[in-house]
C-alpha positions as CSV (number, residue, x, y, z in Angstrom):
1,X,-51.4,62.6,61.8
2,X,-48.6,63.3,59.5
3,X,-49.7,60.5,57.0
4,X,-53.6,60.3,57.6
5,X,-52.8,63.9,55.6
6,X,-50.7,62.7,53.4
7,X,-53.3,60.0,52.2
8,X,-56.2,62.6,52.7
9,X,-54.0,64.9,50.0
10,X,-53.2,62.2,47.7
11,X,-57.1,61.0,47.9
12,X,-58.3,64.2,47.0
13,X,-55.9,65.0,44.0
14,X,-56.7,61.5,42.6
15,X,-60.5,62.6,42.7
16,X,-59.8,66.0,41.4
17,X,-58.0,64.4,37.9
18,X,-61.0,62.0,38.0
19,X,-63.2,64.8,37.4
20,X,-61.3,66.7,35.2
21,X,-61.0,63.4,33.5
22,X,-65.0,63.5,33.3
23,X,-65.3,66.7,32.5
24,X,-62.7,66.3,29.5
25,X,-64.0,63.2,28.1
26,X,-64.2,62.4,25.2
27,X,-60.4,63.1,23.9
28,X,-60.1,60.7,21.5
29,X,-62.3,59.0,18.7
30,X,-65.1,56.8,20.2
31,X,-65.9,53.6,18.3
32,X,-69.3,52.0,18.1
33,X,-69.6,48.5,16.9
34,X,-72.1,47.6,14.0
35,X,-72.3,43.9,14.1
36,X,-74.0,43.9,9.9
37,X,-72.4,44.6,7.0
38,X,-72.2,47.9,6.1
39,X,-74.8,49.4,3.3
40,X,-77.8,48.0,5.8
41,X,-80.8,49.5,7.9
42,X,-79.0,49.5,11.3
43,X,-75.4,50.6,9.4
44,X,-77.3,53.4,7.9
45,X,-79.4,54.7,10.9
46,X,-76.6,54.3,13.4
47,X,-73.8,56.5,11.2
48,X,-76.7,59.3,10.5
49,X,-76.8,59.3,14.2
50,X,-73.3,59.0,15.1
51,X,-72.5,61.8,12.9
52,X,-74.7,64.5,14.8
53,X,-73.6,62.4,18.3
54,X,-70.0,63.7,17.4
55,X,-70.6,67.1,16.7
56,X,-72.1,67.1,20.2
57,X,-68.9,65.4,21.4
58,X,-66.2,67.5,19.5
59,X,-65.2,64.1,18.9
60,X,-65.4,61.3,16.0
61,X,-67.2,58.5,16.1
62,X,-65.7,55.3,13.9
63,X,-68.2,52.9,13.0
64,X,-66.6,49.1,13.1
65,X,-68.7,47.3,11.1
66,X,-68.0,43.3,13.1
67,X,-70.6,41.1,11.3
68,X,-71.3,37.9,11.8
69,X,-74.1,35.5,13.6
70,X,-77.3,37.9,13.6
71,X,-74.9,40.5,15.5
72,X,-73.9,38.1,18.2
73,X,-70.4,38.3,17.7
74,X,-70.3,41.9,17.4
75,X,-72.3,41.9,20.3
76,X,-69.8,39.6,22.1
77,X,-66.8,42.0,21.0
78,X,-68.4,45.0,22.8
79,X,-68.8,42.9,25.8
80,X,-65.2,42.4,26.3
81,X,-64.2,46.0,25.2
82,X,-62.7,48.4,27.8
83,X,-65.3,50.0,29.8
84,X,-63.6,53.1,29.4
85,X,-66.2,55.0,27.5
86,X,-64.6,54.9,23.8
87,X,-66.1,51.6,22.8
88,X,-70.1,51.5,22.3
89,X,-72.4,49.0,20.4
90,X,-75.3,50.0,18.4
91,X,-77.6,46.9,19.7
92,X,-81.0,46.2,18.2
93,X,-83.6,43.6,18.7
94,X,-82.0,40.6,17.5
95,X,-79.0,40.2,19.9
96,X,-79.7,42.0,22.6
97,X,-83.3,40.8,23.1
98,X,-84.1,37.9,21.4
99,X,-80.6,36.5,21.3
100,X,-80.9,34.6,25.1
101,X,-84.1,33.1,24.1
102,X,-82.5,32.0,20.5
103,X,-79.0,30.8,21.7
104,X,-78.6,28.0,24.5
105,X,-74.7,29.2,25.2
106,X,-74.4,33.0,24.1
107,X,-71.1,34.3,24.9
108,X,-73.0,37.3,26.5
109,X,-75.6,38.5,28.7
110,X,-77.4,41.7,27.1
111,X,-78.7,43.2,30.9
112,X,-75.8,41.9,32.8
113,X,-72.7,42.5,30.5
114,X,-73.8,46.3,29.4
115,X,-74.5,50.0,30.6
116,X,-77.5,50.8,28.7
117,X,-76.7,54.4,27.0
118,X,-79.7,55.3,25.3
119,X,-82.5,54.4,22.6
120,X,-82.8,55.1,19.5
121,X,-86.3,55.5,17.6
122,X,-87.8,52.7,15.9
123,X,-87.9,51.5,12.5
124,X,-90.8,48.8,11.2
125,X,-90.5,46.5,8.2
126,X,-92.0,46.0,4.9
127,X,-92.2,42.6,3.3
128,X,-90.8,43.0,-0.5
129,X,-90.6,40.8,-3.1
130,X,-88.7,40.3,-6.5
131,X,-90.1,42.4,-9.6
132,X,-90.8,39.4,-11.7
133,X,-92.8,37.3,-8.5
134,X,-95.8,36.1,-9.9
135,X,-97.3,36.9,-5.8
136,X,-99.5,39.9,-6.5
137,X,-100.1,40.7,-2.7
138,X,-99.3,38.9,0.6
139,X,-102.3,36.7,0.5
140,X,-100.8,35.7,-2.9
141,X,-97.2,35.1,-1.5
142,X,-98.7,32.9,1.1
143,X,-100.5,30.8,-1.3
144,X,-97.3,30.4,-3.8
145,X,-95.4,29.2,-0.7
146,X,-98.3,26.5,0.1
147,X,-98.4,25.6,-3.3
148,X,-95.0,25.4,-3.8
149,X,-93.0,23.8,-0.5
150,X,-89.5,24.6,-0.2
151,X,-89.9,27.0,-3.5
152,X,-90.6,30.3,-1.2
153,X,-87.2,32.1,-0.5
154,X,-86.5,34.9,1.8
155,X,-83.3,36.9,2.8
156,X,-82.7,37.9,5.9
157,X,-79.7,40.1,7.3
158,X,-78.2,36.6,9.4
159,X,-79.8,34.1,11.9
160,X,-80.7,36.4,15.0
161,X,-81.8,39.3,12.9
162,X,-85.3,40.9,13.2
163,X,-85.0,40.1,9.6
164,X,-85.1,37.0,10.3
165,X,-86.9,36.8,13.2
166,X,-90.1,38.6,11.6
167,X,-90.0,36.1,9.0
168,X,-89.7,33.3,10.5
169,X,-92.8,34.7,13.0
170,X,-94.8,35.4,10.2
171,X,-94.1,32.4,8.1
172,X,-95.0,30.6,11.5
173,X,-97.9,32.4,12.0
174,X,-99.3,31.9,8.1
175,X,-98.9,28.1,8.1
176,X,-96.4,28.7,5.3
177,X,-93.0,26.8,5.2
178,X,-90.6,29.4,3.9
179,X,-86.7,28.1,3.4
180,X,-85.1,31.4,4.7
181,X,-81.6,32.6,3.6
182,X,-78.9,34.2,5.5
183,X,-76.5,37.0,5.2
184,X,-74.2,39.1,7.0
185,X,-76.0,41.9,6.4
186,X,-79.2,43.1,4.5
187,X,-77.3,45.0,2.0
188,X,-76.3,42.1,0.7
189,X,-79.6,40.4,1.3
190,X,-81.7,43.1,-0.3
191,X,-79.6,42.8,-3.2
192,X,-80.1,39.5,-4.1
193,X,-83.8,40.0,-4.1
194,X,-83.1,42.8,-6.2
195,X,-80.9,40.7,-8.6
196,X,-83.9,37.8,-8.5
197,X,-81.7,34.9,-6.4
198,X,-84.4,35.2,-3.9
199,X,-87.6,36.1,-3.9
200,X,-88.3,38.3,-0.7
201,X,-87.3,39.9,2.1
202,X,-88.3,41.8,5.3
203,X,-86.2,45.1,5.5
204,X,-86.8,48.4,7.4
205,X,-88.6,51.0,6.0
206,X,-85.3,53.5,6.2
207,X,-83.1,51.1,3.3
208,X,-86.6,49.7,1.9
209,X,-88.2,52.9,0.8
210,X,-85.9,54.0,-1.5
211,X,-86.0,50.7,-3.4
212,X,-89.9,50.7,-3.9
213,X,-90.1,54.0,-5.2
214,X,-87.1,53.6,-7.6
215,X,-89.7,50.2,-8.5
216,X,-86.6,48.1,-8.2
217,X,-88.7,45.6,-6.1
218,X,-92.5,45.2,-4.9
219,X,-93.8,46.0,-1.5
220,X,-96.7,43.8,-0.4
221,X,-97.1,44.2,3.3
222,X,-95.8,46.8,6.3
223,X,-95.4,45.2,9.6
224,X,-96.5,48.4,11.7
225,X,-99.8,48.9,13.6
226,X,-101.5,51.0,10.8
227,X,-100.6,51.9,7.1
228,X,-97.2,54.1,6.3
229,X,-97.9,57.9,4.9
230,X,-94.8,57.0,3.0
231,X,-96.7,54.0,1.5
232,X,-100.1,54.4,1.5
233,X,-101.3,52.3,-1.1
234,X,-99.4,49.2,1.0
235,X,-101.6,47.2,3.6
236,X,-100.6,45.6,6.9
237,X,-99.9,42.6,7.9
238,X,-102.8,43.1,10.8
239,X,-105.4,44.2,8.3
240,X,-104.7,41.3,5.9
241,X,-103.7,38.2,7.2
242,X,-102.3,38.3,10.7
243,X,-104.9,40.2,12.9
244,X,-103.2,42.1,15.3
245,X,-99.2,41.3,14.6
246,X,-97.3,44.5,15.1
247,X,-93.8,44.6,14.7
248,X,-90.6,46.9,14.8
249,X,-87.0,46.7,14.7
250,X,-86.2,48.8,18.3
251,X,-82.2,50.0,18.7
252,X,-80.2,51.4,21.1
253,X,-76.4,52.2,22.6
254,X,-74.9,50.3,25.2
255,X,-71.4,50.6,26.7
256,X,-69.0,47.6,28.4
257,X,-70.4,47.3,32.1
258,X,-68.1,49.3,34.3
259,X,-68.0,51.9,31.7
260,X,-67.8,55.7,34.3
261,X,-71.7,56.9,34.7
262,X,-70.1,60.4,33.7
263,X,-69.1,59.2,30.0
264,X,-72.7,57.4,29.6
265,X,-73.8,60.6,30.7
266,X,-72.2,62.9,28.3
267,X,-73.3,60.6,25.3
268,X,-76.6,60.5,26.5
269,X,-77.3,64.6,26.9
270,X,-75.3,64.6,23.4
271,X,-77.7,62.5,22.2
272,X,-80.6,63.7,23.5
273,X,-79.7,67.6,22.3
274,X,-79.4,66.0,18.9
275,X,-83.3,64.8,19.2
276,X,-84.8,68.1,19.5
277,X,-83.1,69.0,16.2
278,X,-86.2,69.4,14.0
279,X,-84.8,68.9,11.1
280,X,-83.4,65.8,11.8
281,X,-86.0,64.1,13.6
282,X,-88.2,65.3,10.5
283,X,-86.0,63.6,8.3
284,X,-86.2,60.3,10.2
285,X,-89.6,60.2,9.9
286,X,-89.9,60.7,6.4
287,X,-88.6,57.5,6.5
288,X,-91.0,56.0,8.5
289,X,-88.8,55.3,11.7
290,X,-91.1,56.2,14.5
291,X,-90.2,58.9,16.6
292,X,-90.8,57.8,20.9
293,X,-91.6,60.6,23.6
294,X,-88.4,61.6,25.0
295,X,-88.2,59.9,28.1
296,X,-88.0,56.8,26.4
297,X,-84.4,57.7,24.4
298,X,-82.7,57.6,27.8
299,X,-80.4,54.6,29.1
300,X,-82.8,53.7,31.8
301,X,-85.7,53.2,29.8
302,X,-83.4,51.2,27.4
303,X,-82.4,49.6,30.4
304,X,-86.4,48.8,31.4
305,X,-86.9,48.0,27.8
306,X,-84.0,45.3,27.2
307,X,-85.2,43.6,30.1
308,X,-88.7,43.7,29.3
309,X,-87.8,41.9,25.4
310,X,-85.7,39.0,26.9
311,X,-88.4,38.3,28.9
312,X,-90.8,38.7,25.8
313,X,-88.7,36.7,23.0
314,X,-88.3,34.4,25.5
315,X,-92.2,33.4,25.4
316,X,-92.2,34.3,21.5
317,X,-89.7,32.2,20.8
318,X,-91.2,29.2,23.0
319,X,-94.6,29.5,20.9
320,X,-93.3,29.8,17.4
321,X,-90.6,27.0,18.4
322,X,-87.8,29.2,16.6
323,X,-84.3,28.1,18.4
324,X,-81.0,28.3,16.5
325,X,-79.1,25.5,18.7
């Protein structure tokens, strides 16, 4: 009897620092793992985040910039983190939906391998080109490329991203061959159209916008459902040449599986508070990242959600024949 106490005791003080464990997490810096370079659309969106995210927190949030392969090997890093709650990666579209449909041995599995956390809101893409491209629209870029084979060059932010994977579906799509370029981030990539080395690019609307309206390049074509307030004078690819493509760049936090349900919790509500900020969520959307009803920020709609686009990008991938092996 002596000892069934003695265990009982010991049982219940391990649980009690447990939860005072929980309730005192976090106590360090949490790190959350950018696979781009840093300058680019997901860099940018997930440090304006992660900075309200660690007010929340009382805590700092270091952004590890790990680029490489369209994300996978960031990706891959986080997998093998600590589930401990201090290691997090902002995943996107790329390799954490269309990555299993893209890569025949991926050193990851993006619903088996991670504690969805929760989603951020989503960003589309604008197609922009070069000043000096003689393309006056995207009816015109299409013709230059079928006039000119292996002449049409677009940057993407690596092999994987939705950079990448927009292009090549549109190209695809078009009947256009395009010889697309990768880089490890689309910082760099933007810059290069900027510079003339290449002549377009797909980016998202938050890094785009400020480069159109500084005229540095020229937008020809959003890849949203219906025109951008930001750029109204900018068609779609639906209303032009591609009836009925719709396409956005979706993100969201996931955590090493195993990581304690009361440290994905914490983020989560920490997150969440920081959506009903007004003033932030206003400023997203004046950069045309679309703002989602509430219940789809949480970790299990992200969950539903990752699982729904491996399925998806499985099929896209299949009809666009688009494989990286």
């Amino acid at each position: 009897m002596r000892f069934i106490k003695t265990v009982l005791c010991a049982f219940a003080a391990t649980a009690a620092m447990g939860a005072a464990d929980a309730q005192a997490y976090p106590t360090k810096p949490i790190t959350w793992i950018v696979p781009f370079a840093a300058g680019g659309p997901t860099d940018a969106l997930a440090r304006s985040i992660a900075e309200r995210v660690a007010r929340e927190l009382g805590q700092p949030i270091v952004i590890d910039n790990s680029a490489g392969a369209g994300g996978t090997i960031g990706a891959a890093k986080a997998a093998r983190a600590a589930p401990d709650g201090y290691t997090m990666l902002v995943g996107h579209m790329g390799y954490m939906g269309a990555a299993p449909a893209l890569y025949k041995k991926l050193s990851y599995d993006p619903v088996k391998d991670f504690e969805p956390v929760f989603r951020f809101p989503d960003t589309p893409l604008v197609l922009m080109v070069r000043k000096e491209h003689p393309a006056k629209d995207i009816q015109g870029l299409i013709d230059f490329g079928k006039k000119n084979p292996d002449k049409l060059f677009i940057s993407n932010a690596g092999v994987g991203s939705s950079s990448h994977l927009i292009a090549a579906l549109v190209a695809s799509a078009a009947g256009v061959k395009v010889t697309l370029v990768p880089y490890k981030g689309a910082g760099p990539a933007l810059v290069d159209v900027i510079g003339g080395q290449v002549d377009g690019i797909f980016d998202q609307t938050n890094t785009a916008l400020p480069q159109i309206t500084e005229s540095k390049v020229r937008a020809l074509a959003v890849t949203s459902k219906v025109r951008l307030p930001q750029l109204k004078d900018v068609p779609t690819l639906a209303e032009t040449v591609l009836p009925g493509f719709e396409a956005s760049t979706w993100y969201g936090i996931y955590a090493p599986k195993g990581t304690p349900k009361a440290a994905l919790d914490k983020v989560q509500q920490a997150y969440l508070k920081v959506m009903t900020d007004k003033a932030f969520t206003d400023k997203m959307a004046s950069q045309a990242i679309q703002m989602l009803p509430t219940e789809q920020y949480t970790g299990a709609a992200l969950g539903k959600h990752t699982e729904a686009e491996v399925a998806r990008w499985k099929e896209v991938a299949a009809k666009a024949n688009i494989s990286l092996d």
